[in-house]
N, C-alpha and C positions, 0 to 999 in steps of 0.2 A: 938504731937498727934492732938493739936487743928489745926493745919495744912494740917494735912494731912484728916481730917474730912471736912474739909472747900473746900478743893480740890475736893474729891468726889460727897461733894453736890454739886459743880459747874459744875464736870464732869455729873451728873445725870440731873440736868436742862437742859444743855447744849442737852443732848442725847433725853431728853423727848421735847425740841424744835426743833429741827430740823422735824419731824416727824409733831408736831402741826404744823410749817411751811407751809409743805409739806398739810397736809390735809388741811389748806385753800385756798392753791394754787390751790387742786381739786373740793373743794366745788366752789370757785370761776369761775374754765372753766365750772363745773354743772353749773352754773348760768349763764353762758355765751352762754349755749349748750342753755339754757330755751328762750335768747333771742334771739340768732339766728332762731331759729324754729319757737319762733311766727313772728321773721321782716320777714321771708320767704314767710310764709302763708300770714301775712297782706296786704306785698306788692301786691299779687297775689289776694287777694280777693277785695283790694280799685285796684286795673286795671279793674278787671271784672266788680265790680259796677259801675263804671264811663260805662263801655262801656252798661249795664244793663240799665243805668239810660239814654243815649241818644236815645237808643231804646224807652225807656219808653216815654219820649219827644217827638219822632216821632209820636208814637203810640197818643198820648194826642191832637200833633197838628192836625193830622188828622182827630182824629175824632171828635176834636172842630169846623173845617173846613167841616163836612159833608161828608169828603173825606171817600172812599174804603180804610181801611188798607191793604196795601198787605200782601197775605202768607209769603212772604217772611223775611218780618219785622219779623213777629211770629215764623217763624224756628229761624231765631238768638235771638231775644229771649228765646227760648225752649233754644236750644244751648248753650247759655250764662249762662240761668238758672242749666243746668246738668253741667258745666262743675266748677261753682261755689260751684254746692252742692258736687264735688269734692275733689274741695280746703281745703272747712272746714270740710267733714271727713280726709284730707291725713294729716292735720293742728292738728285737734284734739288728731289724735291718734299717730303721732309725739311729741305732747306737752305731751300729758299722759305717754308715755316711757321715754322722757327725763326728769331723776330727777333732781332736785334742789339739788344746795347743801349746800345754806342758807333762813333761815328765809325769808328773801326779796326778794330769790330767789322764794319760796312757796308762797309767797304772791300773786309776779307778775304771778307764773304759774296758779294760784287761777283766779286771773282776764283777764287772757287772755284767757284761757278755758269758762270761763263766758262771753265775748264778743264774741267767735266766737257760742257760743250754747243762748244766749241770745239777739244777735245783728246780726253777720250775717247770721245764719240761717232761723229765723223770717224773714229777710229781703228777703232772696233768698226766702223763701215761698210765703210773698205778690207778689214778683213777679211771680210767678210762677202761682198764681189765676188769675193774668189777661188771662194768656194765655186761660181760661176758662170762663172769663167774659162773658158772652151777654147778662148783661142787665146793666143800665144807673146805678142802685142800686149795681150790682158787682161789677163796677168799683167804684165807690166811696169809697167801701169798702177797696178796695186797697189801693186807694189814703189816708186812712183812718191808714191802716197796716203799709204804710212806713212810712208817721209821727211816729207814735208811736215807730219805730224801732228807729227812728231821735233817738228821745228824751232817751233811752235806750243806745242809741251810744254816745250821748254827756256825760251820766255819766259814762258810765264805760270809754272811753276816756280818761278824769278828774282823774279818779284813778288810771288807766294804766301811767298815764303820769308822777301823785305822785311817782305812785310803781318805776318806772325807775329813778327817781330822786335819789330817797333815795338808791335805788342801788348804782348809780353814784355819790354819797358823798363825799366829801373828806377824812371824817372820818372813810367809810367804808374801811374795811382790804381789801377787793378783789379792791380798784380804786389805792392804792400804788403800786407802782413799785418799 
């Protein structure tokens, strides 16, 4: 009888792991869903910035030089700017549908919804005033805005970078194979 009691509980662990197996294995592609979705958007939002910010350099050398900006500088920036405020809603609401399916998973979706609504947004906005600057005072203001986004991007950066670590652990269950 003690045998056959000893069997059963192994047959019942046996059955109830298989299954917890399996739900890590989904909570795990949840998390994997979480960081595909923000490297998608991220990549697509540091392209736009880089091409954002040599505009903005043009724009800056110009008018340190006394030079005419042309229109045309300013439609790709307008351009740049709409096609960026794109990114971080199709990014957002992307990361908002796709659930996590661990704790670290929540974390990092925590913090990367918080850099694109706290860091690139802010940012696609400063840039977006210049396209209305005309005065020596609006611009500075700007130049004023994207620092501040700097500094706002360097920390949440900093934790995004934590959050993926700790994901990527050895000791976490979703990094075993």
């Amino acid at each position: 009888m003690i045998g056959r009691r000893a069997l059963l509980v192994l047959a019942a662990a046996v059955a109830l792991a298989v299954p917890a197996s399996a739900v890590a294995k989904g909570e795990c592609a949840a998390d994997q869903r979480v960081i595909a979705a923000w490297s998608k958007g991220f990549d697509t939002h540091v392209r736009i910035v880089d091409d954002q910010l040599v505009v903005l350099q043009q724009i800056f050398t110009l008018i340190s030089s006394n030079q005419q900006v042309p229109h045309e500088v300013f439609v790709r920036l307008q351009t740049l700017v709409r096609q960026h405020d794109a990114v971080i809603n199709a990014t957002e609401r992307r990361l908002v549908a796709t659930k996590a399916g661990t704790a670290k998973g929540r974390t990092f979706k925590r913090l990367a919804l918080r850099y694109f609504r706290e860091v690139a947004r802010p940012l696609n906005r400063c840039l977006a005033q210049l396209l209305t600057a005309d005065t020596t005072v609006k611009l500075a203001a700007v130049g004023t805005c994207v620092q501040k986004s700097e500094g706002a991007r360097n920390e949440l950066s900093r934790a995004l970078t934590r959050a993926l670590a700790r994901m990527r652990a050895a000791k976490d269950p979703c990094t075993k194979q």
